[in-house]
N, CA and C atoms as an extended XYZ file, in Angstrom:
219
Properties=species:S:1:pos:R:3:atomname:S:1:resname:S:1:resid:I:1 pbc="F F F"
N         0.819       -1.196        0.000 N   UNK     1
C         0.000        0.000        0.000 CA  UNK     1
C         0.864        1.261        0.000 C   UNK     1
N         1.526        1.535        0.867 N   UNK     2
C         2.791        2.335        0.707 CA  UNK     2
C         3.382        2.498       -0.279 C   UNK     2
N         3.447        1.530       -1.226 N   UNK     3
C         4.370        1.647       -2.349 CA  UNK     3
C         3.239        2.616       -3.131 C   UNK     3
N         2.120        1.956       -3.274 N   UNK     4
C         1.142        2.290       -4.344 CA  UNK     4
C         1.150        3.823       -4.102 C   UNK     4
N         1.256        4.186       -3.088 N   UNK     5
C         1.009        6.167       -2.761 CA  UNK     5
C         2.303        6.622       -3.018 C   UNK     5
N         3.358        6.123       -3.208 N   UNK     6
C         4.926        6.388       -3.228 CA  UNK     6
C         4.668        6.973       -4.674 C   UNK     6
N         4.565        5.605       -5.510 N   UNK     7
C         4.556        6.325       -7.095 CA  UNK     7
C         3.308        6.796       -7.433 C   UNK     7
N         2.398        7.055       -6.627 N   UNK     8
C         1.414        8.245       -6.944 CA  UNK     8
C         1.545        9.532       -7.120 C   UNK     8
N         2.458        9.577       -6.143 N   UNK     9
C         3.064       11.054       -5.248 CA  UNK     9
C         3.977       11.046       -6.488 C   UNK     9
N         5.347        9.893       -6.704 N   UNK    10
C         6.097       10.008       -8.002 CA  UNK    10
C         5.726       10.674       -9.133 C   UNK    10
N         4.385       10.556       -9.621 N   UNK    11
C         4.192       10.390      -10.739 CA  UNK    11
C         3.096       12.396      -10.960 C   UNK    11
N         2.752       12.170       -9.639 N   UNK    12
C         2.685       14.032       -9.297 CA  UNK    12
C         3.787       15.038      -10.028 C   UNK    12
N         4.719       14.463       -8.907 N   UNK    13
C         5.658       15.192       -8.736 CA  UNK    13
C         6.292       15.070      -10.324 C   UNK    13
N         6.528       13.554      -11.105 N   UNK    14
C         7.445       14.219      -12.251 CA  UNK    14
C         6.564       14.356      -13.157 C   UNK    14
N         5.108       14.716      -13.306 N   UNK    15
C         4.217       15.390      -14.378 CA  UNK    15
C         4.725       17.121      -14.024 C   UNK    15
N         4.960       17.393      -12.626 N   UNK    16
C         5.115       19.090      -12.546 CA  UNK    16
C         6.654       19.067      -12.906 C   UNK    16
N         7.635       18.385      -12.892 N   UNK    17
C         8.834       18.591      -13.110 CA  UNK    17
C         9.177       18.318      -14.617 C   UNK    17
N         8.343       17.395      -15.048 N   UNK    18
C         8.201       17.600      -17.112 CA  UNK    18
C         7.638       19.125      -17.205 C   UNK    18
N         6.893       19.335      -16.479 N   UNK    19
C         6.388       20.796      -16.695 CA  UNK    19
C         7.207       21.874      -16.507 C   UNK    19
N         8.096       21.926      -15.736 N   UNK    20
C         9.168       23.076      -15.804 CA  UNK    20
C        10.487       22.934      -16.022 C   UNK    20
N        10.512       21.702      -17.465 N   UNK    21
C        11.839       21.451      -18.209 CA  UNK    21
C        11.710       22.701      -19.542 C   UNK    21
N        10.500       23.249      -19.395 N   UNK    22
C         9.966       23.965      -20.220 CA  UNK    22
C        11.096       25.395      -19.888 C   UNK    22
N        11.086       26.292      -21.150 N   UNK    23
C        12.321       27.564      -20.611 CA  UNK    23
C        10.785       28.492      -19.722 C   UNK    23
N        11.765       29.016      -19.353 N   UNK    24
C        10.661       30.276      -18.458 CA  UNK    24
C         9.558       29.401      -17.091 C   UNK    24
N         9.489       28.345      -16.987 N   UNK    25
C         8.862       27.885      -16.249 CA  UNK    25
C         9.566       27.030      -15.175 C   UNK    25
N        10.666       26.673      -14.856 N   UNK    26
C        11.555       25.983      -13.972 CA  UNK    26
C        11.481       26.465      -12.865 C   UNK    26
N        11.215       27.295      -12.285 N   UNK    27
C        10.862       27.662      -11.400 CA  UNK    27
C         9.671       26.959      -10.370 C   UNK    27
N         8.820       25.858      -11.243 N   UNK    28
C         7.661       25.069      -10.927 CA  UNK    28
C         8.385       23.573       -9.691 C   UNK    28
N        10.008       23.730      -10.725 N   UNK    29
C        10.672       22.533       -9.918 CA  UNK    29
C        10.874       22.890       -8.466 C   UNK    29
N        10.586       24.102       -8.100 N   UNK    30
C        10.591       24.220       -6.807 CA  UNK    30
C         9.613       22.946       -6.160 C   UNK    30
N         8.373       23.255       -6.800 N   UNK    31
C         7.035       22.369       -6.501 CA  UNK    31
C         7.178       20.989       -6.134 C   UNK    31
N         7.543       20.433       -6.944 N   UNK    32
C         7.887       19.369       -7.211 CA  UNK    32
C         9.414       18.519       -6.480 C   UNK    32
N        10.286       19.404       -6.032 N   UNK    33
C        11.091       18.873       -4.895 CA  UNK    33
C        10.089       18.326       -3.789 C   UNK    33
N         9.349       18.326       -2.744 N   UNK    34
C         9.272       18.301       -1.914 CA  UNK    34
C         8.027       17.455       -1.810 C   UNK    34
N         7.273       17.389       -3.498 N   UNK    35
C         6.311       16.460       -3.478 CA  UNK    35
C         7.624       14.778       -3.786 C   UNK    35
N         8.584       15.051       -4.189 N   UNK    36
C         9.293       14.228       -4.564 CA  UNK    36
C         9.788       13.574       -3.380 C   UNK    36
N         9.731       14.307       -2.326 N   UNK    37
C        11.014       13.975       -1.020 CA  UNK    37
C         9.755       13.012       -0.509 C   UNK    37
N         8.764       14.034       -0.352 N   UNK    38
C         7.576       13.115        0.209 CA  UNK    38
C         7.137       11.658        0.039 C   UNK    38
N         7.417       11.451       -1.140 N   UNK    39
C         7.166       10.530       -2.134 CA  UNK    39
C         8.325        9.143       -1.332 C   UNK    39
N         9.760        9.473       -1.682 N   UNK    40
C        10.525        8.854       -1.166 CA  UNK    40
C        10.327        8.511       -0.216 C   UNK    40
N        10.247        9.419        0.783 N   UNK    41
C        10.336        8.562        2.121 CA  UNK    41
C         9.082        7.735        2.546 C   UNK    41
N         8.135        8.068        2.048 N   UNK    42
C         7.157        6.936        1.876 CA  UNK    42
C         7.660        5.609        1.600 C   UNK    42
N         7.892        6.057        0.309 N   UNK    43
C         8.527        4.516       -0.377 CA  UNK    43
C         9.750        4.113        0.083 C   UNK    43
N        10.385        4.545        0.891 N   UNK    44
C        11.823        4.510        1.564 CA  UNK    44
C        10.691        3.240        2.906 C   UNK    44
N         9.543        3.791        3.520 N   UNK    45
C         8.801        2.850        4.551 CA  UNK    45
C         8.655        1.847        3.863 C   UNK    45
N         8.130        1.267        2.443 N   UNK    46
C         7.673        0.256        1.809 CA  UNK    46
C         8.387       -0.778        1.207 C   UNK    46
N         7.824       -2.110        1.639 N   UNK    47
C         8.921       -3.190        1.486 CA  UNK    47
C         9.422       -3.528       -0.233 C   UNK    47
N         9.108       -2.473       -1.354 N   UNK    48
C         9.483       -3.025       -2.562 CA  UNK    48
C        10.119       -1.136       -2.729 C   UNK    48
N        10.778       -1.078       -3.881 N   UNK    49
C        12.033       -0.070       -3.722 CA  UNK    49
C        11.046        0.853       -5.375 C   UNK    49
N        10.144        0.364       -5.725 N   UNK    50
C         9.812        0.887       -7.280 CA  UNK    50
C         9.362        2.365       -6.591 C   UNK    50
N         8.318        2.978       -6.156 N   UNK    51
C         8.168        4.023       -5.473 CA  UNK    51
C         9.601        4.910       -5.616 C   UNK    51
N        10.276        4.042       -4.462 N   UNK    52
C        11.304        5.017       -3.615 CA  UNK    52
C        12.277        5.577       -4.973 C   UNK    52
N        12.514        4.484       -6.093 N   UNK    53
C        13.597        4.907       -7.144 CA  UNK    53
C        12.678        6.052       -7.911 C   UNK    53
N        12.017        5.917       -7.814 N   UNK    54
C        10.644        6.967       -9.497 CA  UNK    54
C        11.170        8.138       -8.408 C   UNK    54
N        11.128        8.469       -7.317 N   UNK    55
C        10.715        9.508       -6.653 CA  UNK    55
C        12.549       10.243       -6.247 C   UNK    55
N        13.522        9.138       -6.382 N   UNK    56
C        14.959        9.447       -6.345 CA  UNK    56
C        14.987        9.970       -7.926 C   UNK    56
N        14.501        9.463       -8.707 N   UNK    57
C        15.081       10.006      -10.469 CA  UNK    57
C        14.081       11.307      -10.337 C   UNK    57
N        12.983       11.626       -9.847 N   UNK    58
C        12.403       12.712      -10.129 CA  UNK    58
C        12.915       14.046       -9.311 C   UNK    58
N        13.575       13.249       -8.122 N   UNK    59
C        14.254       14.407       -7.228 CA  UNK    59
C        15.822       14.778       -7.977 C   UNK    59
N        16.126       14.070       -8.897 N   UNK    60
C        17.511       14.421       -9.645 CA  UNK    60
C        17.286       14.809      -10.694 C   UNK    60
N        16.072       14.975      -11.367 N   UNK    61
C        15.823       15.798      -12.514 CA  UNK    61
C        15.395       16.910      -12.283 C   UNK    61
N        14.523       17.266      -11.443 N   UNK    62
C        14.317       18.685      -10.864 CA  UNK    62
C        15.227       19.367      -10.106 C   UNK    62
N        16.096       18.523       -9.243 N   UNK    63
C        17.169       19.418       -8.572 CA  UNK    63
C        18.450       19.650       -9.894 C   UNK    63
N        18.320       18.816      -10.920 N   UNK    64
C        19.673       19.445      -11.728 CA  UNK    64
C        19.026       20.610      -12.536 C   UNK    64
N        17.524       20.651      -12.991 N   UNK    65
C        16.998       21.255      -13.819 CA  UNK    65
C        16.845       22.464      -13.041 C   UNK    65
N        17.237       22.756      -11.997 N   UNK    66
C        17.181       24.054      -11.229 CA  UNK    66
C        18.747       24.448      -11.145 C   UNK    66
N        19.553       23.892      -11.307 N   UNK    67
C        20.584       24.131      -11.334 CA  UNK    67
C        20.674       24.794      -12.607 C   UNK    67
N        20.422       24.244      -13.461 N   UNK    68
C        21.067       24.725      -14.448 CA  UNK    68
C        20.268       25.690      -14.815 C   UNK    68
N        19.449       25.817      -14.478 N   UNK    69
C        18.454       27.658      -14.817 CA  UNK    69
C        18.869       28.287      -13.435 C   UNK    69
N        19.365       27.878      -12.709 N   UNK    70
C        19.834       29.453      -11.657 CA  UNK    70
C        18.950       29.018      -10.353 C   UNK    70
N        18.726       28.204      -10.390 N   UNK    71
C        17.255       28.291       -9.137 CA  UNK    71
C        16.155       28.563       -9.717 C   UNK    71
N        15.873       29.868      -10.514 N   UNK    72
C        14.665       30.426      -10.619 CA  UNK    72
C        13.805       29.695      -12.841 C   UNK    72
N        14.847       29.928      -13.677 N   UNK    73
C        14.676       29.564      -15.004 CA  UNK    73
C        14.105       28.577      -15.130 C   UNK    73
């Protein structure tokens, strides 16, 4: 059950982080960090790891995709 809300939350979080790979909108990846963290440690509680990884690749695409626009781009 845990898992199942893990990549729910995953799948939140990297629909808003496809959304601000966009120029001028990266700034959205703010959003989406923290639905991501959430996500993890859920799935970090749950005895199968699919959750916890969707929600580790979505927290490394939004945290580099903020990098490389400045924080804010």
């Amino acid at each position: 059950m845990l898992n199942m809300v893990s990549i729910l939350l995953g799948l939140v979080a990297l629909s808003v982080a496809i959304l601000g790979l966009f120029p001028f909108i990266g700034i959205v990846n703010w959003l989406a960090l923290p639905i991501a963290a959430l996500g993890g440690a859920i799935g970090a509680m749950s005895s199968s790891n699919a959750g916890r990884n969707l929600n580790i690749f979505v927290l490394i695409l939004a945290a580099l995709r903020l990098s490389l626009g400045g924080g804010i781009l």
